[in-house]
Biotite code that builds the C-alpha atoms (Angstrom):
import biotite.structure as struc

atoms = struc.array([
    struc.Atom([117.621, 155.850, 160.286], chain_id="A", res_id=1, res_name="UNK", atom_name="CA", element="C"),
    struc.Atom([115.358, 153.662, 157.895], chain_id="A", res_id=2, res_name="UNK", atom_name="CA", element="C"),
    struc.Atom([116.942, 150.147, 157.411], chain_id="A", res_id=3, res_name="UNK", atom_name="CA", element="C"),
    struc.Atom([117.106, 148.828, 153.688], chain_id="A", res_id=4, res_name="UNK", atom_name="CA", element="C"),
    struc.Atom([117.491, 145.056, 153.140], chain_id="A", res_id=5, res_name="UNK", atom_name="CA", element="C"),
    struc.Atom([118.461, 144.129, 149.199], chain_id="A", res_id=6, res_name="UNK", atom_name="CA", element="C"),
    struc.Atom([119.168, 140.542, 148.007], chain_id="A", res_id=7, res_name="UNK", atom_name="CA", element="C"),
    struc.Atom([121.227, 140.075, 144.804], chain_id="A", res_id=8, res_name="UNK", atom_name="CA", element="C"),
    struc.Atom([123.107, 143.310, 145.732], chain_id="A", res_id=9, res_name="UNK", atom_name="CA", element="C"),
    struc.Atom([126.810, 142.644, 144.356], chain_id="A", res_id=10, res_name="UNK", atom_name="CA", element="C"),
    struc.Atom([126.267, 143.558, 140.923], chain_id="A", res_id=11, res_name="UNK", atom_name="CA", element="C"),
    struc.Atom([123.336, 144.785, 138.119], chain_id="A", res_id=12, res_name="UNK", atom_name="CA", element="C"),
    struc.Atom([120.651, 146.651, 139.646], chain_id="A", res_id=13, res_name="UNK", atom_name="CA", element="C"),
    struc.Atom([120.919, 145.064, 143.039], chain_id="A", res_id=14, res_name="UNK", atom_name="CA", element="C"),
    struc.Atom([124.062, 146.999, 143.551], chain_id="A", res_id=15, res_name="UNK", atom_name="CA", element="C"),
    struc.Atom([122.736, 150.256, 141.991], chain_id="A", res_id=16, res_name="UNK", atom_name="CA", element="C"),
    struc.Atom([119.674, 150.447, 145.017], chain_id="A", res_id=17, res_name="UNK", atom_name="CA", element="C"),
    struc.Atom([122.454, 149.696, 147.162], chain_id="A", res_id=18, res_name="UNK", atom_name="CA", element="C"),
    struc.Atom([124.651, 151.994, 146.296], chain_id="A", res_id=19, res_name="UNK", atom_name="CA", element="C"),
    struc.Atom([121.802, 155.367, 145.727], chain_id="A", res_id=20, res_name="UNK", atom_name="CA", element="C"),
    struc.Atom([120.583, 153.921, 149.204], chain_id="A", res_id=21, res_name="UNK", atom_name="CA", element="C"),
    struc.Atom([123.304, 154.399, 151.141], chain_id="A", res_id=22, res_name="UNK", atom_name="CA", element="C"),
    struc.Atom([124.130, 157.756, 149.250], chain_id="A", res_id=23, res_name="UNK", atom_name="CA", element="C"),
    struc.Atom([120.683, 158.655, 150.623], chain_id="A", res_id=24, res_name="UNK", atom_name="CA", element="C"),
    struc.Atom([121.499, 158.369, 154.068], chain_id="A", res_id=25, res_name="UNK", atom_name="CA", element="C"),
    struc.Atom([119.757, 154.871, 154.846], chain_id="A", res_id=26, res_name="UNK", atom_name="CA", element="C"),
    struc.Atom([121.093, 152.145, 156.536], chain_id="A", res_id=27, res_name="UNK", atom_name="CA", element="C"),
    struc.Atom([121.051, 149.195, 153.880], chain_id="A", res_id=28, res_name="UNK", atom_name="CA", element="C"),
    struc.Atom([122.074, 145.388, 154.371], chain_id="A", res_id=29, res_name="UNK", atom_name="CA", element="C"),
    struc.Atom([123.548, 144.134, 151.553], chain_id="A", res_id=30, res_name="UNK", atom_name="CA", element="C"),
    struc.Atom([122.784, 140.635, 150.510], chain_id="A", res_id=31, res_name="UNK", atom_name="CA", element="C"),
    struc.Atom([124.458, 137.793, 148.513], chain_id="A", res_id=32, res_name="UNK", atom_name="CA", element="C"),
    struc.Atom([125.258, 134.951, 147.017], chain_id="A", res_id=33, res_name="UNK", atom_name="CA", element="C"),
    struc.Atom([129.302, 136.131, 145.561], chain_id="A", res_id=34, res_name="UNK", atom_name="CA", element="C"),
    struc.Atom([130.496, 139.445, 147.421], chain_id="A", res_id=35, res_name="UNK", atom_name="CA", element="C"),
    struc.Atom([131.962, 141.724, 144.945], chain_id="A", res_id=36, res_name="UNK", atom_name="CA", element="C"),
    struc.Atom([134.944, 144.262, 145.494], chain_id="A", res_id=37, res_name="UNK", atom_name="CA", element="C"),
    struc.Atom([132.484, 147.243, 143.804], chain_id="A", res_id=38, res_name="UNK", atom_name="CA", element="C"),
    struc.Atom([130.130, 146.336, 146.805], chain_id="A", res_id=39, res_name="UNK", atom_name="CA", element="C"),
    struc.Atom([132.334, 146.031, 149.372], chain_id="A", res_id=40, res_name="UNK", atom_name="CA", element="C"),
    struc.Atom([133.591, 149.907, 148.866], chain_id="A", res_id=41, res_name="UNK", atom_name="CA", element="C"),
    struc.Atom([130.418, 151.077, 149.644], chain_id="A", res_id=42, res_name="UNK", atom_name="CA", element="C"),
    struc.Atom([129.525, 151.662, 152.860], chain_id="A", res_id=43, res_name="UNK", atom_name="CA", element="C"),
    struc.Atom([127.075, 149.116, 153.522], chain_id="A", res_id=44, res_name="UNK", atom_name="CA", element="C"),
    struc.Atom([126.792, 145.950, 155.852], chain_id="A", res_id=45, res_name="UNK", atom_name="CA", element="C"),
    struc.Atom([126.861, 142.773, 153.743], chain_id="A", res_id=46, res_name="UNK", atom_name="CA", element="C"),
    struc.Atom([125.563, 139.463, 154.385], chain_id="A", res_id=47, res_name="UNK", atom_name="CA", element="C"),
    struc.Atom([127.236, 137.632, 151.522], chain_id="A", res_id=48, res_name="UNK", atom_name="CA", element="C"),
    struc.Atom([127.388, 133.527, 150.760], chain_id="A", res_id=49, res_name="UNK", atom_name="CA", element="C"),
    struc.Atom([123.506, 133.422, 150.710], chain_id="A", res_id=50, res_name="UNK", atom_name="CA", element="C"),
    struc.Atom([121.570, 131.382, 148.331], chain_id="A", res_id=51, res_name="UNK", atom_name="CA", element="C"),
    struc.Atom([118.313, 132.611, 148.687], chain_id="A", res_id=52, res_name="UNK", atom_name="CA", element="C"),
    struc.Atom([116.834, 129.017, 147.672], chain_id="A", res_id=53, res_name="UNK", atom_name="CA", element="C"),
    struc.Atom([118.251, 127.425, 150.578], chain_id="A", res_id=54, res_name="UNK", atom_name="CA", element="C"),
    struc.Atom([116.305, 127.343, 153.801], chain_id="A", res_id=55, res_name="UNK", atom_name="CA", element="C"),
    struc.Atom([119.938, 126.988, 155.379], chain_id="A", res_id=56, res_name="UNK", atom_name="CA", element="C"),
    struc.Atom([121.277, 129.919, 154.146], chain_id="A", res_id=57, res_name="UNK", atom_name="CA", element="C"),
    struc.Atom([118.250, 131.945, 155.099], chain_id="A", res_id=58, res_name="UNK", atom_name="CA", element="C"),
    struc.Atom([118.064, 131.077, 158.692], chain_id="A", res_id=59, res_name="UNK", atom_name="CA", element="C"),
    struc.Atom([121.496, 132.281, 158.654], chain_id="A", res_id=60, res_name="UNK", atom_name="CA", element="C"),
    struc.Atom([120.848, 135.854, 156.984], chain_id="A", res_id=61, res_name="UNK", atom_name="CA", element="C"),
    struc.Atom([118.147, 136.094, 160.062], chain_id="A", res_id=62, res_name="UNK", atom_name="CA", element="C"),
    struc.Atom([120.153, 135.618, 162.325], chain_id="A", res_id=63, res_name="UNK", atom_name="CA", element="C"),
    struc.Atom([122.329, 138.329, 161.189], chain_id="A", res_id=64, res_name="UNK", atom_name="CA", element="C"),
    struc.Atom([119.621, 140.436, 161.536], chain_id="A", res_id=65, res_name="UNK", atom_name="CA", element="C"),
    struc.Atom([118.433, 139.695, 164.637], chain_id="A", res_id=66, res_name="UNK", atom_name="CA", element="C"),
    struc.Atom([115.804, 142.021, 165.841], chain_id="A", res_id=67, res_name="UNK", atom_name="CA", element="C"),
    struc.Atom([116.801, 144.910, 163.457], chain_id="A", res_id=68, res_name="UNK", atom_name="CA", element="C"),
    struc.Atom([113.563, 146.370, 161.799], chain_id="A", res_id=69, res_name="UNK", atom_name="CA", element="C"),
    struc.Atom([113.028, 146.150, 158.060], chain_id="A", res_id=70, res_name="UNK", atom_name="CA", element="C"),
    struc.Atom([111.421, 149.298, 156.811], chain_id="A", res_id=71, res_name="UNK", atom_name="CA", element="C"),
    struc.Atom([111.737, 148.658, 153.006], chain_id="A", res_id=72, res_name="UNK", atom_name="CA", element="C"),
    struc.Atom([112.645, 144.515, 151.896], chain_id="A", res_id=73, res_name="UNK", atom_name="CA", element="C"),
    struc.Atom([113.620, 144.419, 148.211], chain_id="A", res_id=74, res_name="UNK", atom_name="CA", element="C"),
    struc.Atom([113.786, 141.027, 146.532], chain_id="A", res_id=75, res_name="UNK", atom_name="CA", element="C"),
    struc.Atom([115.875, 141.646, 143.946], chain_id="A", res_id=76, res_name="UNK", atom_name="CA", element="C"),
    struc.Atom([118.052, 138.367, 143.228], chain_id="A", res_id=77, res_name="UNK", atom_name="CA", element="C"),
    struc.Atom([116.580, 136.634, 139.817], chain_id="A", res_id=78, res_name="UNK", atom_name="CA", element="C"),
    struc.Atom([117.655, 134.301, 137.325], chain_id="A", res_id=79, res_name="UNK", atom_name="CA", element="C"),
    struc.Atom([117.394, 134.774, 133.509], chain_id="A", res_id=80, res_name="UNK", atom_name="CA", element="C"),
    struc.Atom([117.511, 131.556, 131.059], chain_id="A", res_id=81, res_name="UNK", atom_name="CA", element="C"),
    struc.Atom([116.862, 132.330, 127.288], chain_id="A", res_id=82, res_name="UNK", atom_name="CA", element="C"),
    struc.Atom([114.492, 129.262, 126.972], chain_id="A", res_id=83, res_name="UNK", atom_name="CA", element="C"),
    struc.Atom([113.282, 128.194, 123.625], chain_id="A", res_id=84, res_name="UNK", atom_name="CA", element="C"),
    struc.Atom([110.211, 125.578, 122.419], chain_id="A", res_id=85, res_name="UNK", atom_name="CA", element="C"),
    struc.Atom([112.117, 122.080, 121.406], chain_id="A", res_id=86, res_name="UNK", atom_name="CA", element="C"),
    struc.Atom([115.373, 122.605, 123.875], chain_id="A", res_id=87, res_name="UNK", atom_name="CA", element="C"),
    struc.Atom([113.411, 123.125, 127.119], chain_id="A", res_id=88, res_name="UNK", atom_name="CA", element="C"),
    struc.Atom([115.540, 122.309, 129.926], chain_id="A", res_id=89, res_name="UNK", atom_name="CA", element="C"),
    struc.Atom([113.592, 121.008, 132.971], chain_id="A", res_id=90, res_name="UNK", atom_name="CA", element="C"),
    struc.Atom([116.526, 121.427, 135.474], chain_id="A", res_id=91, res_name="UNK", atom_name="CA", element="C"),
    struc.Atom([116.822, 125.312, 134.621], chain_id="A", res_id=92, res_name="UNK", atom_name="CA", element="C"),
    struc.Atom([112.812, 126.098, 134.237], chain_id="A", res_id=93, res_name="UNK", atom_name="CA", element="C"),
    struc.Atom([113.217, 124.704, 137.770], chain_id="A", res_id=94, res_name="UNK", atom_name="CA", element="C"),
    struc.Atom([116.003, 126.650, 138.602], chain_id="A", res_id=95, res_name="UNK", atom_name="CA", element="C"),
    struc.Atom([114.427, 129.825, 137.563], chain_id="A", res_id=96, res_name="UNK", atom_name="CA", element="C"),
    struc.Atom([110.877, 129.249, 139.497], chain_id="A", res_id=97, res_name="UNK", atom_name="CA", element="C"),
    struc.Atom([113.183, 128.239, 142.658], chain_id="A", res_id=98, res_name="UNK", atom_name="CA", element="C"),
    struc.Atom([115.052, 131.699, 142.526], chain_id="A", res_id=99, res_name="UNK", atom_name="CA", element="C"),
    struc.Atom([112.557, 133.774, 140.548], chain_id="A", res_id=100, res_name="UNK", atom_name="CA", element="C"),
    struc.Atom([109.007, 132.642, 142.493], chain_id="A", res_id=101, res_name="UNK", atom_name="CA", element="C"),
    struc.Atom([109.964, 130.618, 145.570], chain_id="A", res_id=102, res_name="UNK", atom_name="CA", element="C"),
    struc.Atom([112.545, 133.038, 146.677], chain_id="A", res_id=103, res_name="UNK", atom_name="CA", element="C"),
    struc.Atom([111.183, 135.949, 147.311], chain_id="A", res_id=104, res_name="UNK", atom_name="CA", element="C"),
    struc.Atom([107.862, 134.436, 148.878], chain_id="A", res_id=105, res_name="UNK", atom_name="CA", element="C"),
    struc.Atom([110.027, 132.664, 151.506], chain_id="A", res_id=106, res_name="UNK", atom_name="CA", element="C"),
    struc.Atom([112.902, 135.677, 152.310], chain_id="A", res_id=107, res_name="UNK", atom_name="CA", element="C"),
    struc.Atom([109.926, 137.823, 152.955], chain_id="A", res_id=108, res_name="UNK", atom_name="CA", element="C"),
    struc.Atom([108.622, 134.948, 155.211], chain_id="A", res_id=109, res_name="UNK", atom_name="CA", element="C"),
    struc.Atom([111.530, 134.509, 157.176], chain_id="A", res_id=110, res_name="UNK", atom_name="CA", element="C"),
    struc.Atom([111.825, 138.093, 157.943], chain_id="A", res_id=111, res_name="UNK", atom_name="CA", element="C"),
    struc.Atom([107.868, 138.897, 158.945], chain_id="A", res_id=112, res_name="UNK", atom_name="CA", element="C"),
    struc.Atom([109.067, 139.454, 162.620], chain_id="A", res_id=113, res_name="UNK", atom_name="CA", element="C"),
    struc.Atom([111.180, 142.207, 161.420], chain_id="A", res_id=114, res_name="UNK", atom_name="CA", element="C"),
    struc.Atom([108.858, 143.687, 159.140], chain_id="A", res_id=115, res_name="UNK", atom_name="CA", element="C"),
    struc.Atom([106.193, 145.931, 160.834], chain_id="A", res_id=116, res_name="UNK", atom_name="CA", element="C"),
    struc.Atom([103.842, 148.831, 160.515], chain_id="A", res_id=117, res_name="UNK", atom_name="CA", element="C"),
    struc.Atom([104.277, 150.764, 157.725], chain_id="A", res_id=118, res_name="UNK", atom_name="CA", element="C"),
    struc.Atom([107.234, 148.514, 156.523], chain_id="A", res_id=119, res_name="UNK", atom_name="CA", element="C"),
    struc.Atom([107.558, 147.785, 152.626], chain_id="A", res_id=120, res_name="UNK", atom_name="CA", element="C"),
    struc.Atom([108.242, 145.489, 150.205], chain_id="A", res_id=121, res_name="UNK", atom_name="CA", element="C"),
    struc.Atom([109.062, 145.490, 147.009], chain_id="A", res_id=122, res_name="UNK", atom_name="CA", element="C"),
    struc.Atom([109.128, 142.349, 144.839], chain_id="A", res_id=123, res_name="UNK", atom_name="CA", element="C"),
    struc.Atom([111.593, 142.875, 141.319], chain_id="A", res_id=124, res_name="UNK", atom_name="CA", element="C"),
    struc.Atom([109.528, 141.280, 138.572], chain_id="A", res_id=125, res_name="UNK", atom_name="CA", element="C"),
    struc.Atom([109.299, 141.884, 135.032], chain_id="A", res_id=126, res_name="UNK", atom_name="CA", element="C"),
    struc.Atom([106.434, 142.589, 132.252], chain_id="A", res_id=127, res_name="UNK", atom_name="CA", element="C"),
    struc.Atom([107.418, 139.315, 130.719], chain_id="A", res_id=128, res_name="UNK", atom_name="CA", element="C"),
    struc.Atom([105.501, 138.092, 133.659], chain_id="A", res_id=129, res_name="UNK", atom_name="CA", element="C"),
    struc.Atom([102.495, 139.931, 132.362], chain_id="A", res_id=130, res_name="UNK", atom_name="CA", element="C"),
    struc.Atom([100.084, 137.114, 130.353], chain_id="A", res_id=131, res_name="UNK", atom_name="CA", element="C"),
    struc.Atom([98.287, 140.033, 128.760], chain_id="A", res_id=132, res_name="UNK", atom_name="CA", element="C"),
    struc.Atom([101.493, 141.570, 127.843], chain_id="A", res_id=133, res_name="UNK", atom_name="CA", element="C"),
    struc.Atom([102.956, 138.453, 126.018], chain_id="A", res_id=134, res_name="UNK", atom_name="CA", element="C"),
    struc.Atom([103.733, 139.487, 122.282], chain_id="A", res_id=135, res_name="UNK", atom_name="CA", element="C"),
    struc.Atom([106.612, 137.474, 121.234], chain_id="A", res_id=136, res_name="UNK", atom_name="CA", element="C"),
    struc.Atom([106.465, 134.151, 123.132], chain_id="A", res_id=137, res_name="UNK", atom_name="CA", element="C"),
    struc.Atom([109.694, 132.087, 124.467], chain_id="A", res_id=138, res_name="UNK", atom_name="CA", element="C"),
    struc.Atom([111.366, 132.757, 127.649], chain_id="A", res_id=139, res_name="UNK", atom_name="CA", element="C"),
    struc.Atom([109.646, 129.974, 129.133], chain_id="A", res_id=140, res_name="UNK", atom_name="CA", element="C"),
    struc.Atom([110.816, 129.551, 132.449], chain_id="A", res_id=141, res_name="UNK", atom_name="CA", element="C"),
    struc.Atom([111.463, 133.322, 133.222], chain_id="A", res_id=142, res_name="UNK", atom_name="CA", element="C"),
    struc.Atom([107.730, 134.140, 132.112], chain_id="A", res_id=143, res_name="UNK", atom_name="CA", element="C"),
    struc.Atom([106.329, 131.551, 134.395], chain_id="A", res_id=144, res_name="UNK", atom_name="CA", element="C"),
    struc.Atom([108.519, 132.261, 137.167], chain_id="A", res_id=145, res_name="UNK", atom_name="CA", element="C"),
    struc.Atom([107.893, 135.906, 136.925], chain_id="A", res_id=146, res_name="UNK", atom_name="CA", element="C"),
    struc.Atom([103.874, 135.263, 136.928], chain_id="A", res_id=147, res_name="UNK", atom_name="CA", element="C"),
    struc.Atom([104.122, 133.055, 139.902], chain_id="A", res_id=148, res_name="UNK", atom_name="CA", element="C"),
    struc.Atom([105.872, 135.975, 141.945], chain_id="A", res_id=149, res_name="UNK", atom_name="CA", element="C"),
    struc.Atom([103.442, 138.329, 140.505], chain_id="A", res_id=150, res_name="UNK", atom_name="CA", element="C"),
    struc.Atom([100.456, 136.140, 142.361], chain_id="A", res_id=151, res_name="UNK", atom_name="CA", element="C"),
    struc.Atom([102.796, 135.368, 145.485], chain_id="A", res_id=152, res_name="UNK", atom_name="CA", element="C"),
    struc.Atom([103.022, 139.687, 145.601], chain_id="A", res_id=153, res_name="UNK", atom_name="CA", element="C"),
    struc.Atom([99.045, 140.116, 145.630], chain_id="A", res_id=154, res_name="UNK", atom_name="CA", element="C"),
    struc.Atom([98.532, 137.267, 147.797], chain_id="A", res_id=155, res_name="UNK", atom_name="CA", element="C"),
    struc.Atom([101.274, 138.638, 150.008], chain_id="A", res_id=156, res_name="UNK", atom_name="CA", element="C"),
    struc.Atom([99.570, 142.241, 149.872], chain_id="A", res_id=157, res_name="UNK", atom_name="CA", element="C"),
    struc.Atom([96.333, 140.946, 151.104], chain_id="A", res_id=158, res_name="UNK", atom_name="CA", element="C"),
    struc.Atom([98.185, 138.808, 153.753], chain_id="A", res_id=159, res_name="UNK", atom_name="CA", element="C"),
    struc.Atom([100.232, 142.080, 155.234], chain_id="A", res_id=160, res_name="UNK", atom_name="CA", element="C"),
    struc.Atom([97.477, 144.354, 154.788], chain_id="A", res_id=161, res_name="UNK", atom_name="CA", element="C"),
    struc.Atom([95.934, 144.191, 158.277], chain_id="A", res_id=162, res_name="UNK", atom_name="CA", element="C"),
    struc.Atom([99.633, 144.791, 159.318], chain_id="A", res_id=163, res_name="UNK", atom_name="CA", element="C"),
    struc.Atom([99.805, 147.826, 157.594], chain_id="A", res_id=164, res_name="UNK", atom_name="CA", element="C"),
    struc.Atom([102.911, 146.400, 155.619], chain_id="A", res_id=165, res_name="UNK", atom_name="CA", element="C"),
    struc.Atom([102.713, 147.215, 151.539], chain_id="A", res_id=166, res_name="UNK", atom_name="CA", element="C"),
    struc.Atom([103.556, 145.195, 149.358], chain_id="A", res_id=167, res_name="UNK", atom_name="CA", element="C"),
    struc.Atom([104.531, 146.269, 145.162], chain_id="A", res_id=168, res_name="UNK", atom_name="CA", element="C"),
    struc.Atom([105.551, 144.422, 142.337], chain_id="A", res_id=169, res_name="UNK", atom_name="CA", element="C"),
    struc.Atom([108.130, 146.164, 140.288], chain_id="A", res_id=170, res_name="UNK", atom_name="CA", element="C"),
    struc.Atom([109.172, 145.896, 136.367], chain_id="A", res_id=171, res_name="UNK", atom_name="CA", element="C"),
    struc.Atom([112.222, 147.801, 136.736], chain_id="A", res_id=172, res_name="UNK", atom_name="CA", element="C"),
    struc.Atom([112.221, 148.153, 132.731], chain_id="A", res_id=173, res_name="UNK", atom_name="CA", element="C"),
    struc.Atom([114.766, 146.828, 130.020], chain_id="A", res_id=174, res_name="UNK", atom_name="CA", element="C"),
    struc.Atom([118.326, 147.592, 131.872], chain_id="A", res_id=175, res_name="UNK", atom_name="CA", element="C"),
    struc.Atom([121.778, 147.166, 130.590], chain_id="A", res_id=176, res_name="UNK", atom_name="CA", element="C"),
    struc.Atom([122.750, 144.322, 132.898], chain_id="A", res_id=177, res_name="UNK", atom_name="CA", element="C"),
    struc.Atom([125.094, 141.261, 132.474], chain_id="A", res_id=178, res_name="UNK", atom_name="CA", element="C"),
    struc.Atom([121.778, 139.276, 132.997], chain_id="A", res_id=179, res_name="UNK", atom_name="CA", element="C"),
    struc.Atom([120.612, 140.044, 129.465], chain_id="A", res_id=180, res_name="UNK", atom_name="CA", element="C"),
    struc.Atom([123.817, 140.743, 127.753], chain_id="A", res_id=181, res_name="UNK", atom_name="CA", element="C"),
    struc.Atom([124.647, 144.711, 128.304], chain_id="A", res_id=182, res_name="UNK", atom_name="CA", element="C"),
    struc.Atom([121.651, 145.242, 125.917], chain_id="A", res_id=183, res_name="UNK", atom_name="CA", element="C"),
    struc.Atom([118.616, 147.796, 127.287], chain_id="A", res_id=184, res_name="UNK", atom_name="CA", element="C"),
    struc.Atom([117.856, 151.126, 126.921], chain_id="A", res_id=185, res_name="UNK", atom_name="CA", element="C"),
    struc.Atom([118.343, 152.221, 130.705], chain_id="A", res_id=186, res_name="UNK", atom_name="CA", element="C"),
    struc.Atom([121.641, 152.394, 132.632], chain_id="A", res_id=187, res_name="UNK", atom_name="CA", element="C"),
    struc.Atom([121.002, 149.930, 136.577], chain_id="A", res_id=188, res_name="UNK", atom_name="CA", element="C"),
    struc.Atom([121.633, 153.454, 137.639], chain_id="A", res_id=189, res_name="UNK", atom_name="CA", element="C"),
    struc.Atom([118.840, 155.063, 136.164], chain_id="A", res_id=190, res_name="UNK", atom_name="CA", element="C"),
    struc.Atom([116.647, 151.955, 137.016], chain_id="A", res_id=191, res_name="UNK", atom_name="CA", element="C"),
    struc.Atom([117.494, 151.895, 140.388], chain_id="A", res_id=192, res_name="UNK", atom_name="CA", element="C"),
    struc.Atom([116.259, 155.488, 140.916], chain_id="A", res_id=193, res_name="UNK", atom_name="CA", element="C"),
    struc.Atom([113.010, 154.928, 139.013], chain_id="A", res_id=194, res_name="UNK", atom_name="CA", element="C"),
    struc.Atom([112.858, 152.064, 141.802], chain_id="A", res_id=195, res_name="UNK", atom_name="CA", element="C"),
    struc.Atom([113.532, 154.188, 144.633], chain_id="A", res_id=196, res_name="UNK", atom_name="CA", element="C"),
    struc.Atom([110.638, 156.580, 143.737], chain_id="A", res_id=197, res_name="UNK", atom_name="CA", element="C"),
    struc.Atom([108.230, 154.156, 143.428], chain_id="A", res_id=198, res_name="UNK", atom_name="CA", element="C"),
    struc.Atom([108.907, 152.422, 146.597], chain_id="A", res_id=199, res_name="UNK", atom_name="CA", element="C"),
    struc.Atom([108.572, 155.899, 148.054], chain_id="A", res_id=200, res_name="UNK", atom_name="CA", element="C"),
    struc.Atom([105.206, 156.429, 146.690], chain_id="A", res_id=201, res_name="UNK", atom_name="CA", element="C"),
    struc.Atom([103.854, 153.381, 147.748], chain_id="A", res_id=202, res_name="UNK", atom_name="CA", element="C"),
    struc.Atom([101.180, 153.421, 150.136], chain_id="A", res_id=203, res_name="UNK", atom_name="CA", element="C"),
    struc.Atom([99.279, 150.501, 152.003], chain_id="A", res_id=204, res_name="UNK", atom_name="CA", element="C"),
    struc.Atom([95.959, 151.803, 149.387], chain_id="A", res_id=205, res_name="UNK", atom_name="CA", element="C"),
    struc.Atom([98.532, 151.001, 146.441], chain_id="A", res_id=206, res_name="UNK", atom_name="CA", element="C"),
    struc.Atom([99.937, 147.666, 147.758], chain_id="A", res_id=207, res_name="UNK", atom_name="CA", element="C"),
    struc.Atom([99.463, 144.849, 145.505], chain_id="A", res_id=208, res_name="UNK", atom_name="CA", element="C"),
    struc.Atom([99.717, 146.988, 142.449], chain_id="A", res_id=209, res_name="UNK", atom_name="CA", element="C"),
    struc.Atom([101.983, 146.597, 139.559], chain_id="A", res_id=210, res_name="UNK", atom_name="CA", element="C"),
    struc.Atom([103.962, 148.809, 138.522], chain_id="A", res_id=211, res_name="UNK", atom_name="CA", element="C"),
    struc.Atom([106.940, 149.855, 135.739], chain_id="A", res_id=212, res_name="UNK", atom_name="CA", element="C"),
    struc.Atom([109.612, 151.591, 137.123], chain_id="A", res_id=213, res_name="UNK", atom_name="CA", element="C"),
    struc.Atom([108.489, 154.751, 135.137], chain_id="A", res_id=214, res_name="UNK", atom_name="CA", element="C"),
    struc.Atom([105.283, 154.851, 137.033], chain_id="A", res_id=215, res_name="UNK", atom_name="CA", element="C"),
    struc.Atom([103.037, 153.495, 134.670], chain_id="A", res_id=216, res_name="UNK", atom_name="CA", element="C"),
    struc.Atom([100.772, 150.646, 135.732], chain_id="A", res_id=217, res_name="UNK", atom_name="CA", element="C"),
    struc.Atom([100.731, 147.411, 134.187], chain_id="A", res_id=218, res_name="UNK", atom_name="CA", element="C"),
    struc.Atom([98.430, 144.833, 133.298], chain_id="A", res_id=219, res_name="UNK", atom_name="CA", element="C"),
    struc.Atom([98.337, 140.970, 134.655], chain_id="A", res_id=220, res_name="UNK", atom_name="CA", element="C"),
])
């Protein structure tokens, strides 16, 4: 049985590849900061009270893992602040790079001795990390965040490569989540599938790319 690690898995999108996962017959760990009682009904194992920022907490989801191999590691725990020009907020452009950039470089990290041939990871970004993509400005710390984990995913690619680990960067599109308010035109359900599939397809020829959740590839 394949074994599925997920961080930010109690709620939002996080809980959705948990949840179709499991349904699928894979053996997922469930990580988090706040357990919730939807996640807890699924049959899962959960690693909750982790703050994936703190170096603390992250020895301690190791250890919970012990030797268990990781065939598919998605970093999916993210932070959204609706920063604006003239009320910039240095503590939360902080807060977002921390959870948004840092993060997922260093959870991958601490797990490379359970990650091995033919193991995957996916990294959640977004297409407001995309510079050529940036119509509408704003969204300070979220943009740069989201561009430092899209560099931290290629240099990780190239880094894995020789041990045939894969590596993607994923927009998962604009989903109905608390993070941005219930508004989007995709349910986390339908999201998470779209996911799914492209995790599937990915190949260690492919890693580094990045990718929308409907397949279509997207620019830097």
């Amino acid at each position: 049985m394949s074994n599925v690690i997920i961080t930010g898995a109690n709620r939002g999108i996080g809980f959705e590849l948990a949840k179709q996962y499991s349904e699928a017959g894979y053996s997922v760990t469930a990580v988090c900061r706040n357990n919730s009682k939807q996640l807890t009904e699924l049959d899962v194992d959960i690693i909750e009270g982790i703050d994936v920022t703190k170096t603390a907490d992250l020895m301690r989801m190791k250890e919970s893992l012990g030797d268990t191999r990781v065939d598919i590691l998605i970093n999916n725990a993210g932070l959204l602040n609706h920063d604006e020009l003239g009320e910039l907020d240095s503590r939360m452009l902080r807060a977002q790079y921390e959870v948004n950039a840092i993060a997922p470089l260093r959870v991958t990290e601490s797990l490379l001795d359970n990650l091995e041939s033919g193991s995957k990871v996916a990294l959640i970004t977004s297409r407001m990390g995309s510079i050529s993509d940036n119509g509408s400005g704003s969204r300070y710390g979220y943009r740069m965040s989201k561009a430092a984990l899209n560099a931290a995913g290629k240099s990780l690619a190239l880094d894995l490569k020789d041990k045939a680990i894969a590596v993607v960067l994923l927009h998962p599109g604009y989903v109905q989540t608390e993070m941005v308010g219930g508004r989007g035109d995709i349910s986390p359900a339908t999201a998470a599938e779209r996911l799914m599939q492209r995790i599937d397809e990915l190949t260690i020829e492919t890693s580094g790319s990045f990718f929308h959740s409907n397949g279509d590839e997207l620019p830097w």
